[in-house]
C-alpha positions as CSV (number, residue, x, y, z in Angstrom):
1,X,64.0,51.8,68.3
2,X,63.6,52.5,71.9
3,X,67.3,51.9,72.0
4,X,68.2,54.7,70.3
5,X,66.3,56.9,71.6
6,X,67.7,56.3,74.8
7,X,71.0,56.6,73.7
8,X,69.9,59.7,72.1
9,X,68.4,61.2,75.5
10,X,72.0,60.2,77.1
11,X,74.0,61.9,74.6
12,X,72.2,65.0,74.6
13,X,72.1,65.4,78.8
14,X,75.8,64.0,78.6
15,X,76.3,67.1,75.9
16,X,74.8,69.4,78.4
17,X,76.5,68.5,81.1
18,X,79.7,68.5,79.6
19,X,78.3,72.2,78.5
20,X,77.9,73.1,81.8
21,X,81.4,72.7,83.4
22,X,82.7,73.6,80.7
23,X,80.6,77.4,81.4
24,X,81.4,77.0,85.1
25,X,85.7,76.2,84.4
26,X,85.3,79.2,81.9
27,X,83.5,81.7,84.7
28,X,85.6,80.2,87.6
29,X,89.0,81.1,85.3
30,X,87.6,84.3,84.3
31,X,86.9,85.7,88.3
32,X,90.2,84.6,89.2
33,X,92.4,86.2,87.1
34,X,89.8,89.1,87.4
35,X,90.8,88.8,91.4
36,X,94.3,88.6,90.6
37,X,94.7,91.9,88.6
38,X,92.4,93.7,91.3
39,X,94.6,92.4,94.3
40,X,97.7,92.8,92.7
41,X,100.7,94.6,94.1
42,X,100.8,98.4,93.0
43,X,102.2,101.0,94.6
44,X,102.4,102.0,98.1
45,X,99.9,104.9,99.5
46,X,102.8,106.9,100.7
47,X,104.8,106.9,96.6
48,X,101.0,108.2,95.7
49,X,100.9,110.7,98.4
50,X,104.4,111.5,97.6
51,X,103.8,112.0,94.0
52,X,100.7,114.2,94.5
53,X,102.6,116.3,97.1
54,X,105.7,116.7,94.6
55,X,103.7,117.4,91.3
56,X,101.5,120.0,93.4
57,X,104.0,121.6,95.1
58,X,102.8,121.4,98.3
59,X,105.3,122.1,101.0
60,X,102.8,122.7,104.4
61,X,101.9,118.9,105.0
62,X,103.7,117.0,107.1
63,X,103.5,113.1,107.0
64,X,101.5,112.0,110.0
65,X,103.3,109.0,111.5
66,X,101.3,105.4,110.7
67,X,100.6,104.2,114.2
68,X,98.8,107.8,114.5
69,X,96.5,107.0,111.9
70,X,94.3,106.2,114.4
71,X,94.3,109.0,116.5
72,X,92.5,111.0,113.6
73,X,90.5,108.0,111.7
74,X,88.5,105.3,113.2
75,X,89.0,102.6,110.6
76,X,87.2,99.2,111.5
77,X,89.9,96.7,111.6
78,X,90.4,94.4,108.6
79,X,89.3,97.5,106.5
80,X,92.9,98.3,105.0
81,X,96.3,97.2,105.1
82,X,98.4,100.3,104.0
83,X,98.1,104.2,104.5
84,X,99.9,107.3,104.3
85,X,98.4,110.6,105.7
86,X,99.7,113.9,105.7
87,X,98.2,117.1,107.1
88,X,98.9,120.7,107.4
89,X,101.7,121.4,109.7
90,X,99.6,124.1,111.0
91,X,96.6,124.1,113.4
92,X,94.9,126.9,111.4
93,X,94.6,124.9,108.3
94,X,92.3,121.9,107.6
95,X,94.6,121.1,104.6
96,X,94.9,116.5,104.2
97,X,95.8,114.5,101.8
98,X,95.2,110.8,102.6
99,X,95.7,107.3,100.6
100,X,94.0,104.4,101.7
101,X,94.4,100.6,100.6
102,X,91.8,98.5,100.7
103,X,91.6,94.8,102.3
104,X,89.4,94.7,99.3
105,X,87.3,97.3,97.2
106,X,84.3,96.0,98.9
107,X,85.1,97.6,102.1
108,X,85.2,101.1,100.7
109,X,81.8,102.1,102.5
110,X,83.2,101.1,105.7
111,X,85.9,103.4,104.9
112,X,83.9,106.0,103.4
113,X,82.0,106.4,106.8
114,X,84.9,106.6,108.9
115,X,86.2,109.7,106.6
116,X,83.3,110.9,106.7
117,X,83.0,111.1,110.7
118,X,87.0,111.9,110.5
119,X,85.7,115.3,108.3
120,X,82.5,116.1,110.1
121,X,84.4,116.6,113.1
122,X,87.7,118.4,112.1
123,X,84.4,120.5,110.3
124,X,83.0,120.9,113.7
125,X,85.8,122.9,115.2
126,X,87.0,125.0,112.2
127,X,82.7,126.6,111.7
128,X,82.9,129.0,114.0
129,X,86.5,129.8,113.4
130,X,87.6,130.0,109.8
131,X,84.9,129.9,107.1
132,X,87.1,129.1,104.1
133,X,88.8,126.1,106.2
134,X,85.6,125.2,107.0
135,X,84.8,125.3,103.3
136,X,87.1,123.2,102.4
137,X,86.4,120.7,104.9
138,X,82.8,120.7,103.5
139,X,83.9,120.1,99.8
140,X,86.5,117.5,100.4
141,X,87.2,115.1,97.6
142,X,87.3,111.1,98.4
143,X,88.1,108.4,94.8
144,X,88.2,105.2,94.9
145,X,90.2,103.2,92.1
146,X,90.0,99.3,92.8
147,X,92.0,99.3,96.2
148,X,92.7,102.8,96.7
149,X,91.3,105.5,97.6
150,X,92.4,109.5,98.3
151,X,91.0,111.5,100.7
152,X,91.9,115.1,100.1
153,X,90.9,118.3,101.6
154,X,92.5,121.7,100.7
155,X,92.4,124.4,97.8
156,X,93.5,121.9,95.0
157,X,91.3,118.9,96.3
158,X,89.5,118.1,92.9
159,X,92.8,119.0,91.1
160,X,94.4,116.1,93.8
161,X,91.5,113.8,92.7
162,X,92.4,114.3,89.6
163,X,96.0,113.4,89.4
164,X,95.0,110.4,91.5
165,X,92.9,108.9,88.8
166,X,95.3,109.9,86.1
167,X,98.1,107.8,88.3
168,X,96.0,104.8,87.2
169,X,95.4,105.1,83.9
């Protein structure tokens, strides 16, 4: 009798350990291909910035060249591996429109804070000058979608925003 009720108390941990990897294989399967869609290869930021620029018409940005980037942004390294920014080819407009990919999507608050100290201080110099510049600087429009993220500052910055999260669906 105390035979079998050994060999019952081995069967059932050997059942729950046998339950258990089976869970952790499951989960471990489950994050990678969830990993692998996230970090998978989409578009470039400059065919996104191109698309928004051609389906809104703009025709005053001018692409900033990529090894500028930094001259306006001070992005930690190892914060993102692509960009494209454009901005208004004139010095009396605050207009932007910037994409942004991601390392990973966990780095967007390290991003977020170097937009925000980009805007705050292209904000600083048009508040004396031009209110509605100034305006728009204030109400600028930043979205995130996995990887990406826009940065847009103009007249048509929610309407930017919006066609950026529409490009993903």
């Amino acid at each position: 009798m105390n035979k079998i009720v050994m060999d019952r108390k081995k069967w059932m941990i050997f059942s729950v350990l046998v339950l258990a990897v089976a869970i952790a294989v499951f989960v471990s399967v489950f994050i990678v291909f969830k990993n692998r869609k996230e970090n998978a290869k989409g578009p470039a930021p400059s065919r996104i910035t191109e698309s928004i620029i051609s389906e809104m018409h703009y025709t005053d940005l001018v692409e900033v060249s990529p090894n500028q980037l930094y001259r306006h942004y001070s992005i930690p390294d190892g914060v993102i591996s692509d960009s494209s920014l454009y901005m208004s080819k004139s010095s009396d407009s605050a207009a932007e429109l910037a994409c942004f990919l991601l390392q990973d999507k966990s780095k967007f608050e390290e991003l977020k804070d170097a937009v925000t100290d980009h805007i705050n201080s292209k904000a600083a110099g048009f508040k004396g000058l031009n209110p509605t510049q100034y305006n728009f600087l204030k109400n600028y429009v930043i979205v995130q979608k996995g990887r990406y993220v826009l940065v847009s500052v103009g007249s048509n910055a929610s309407a930017d925003g919006k066609f950026f999260n529409d490009l993903f669906k």
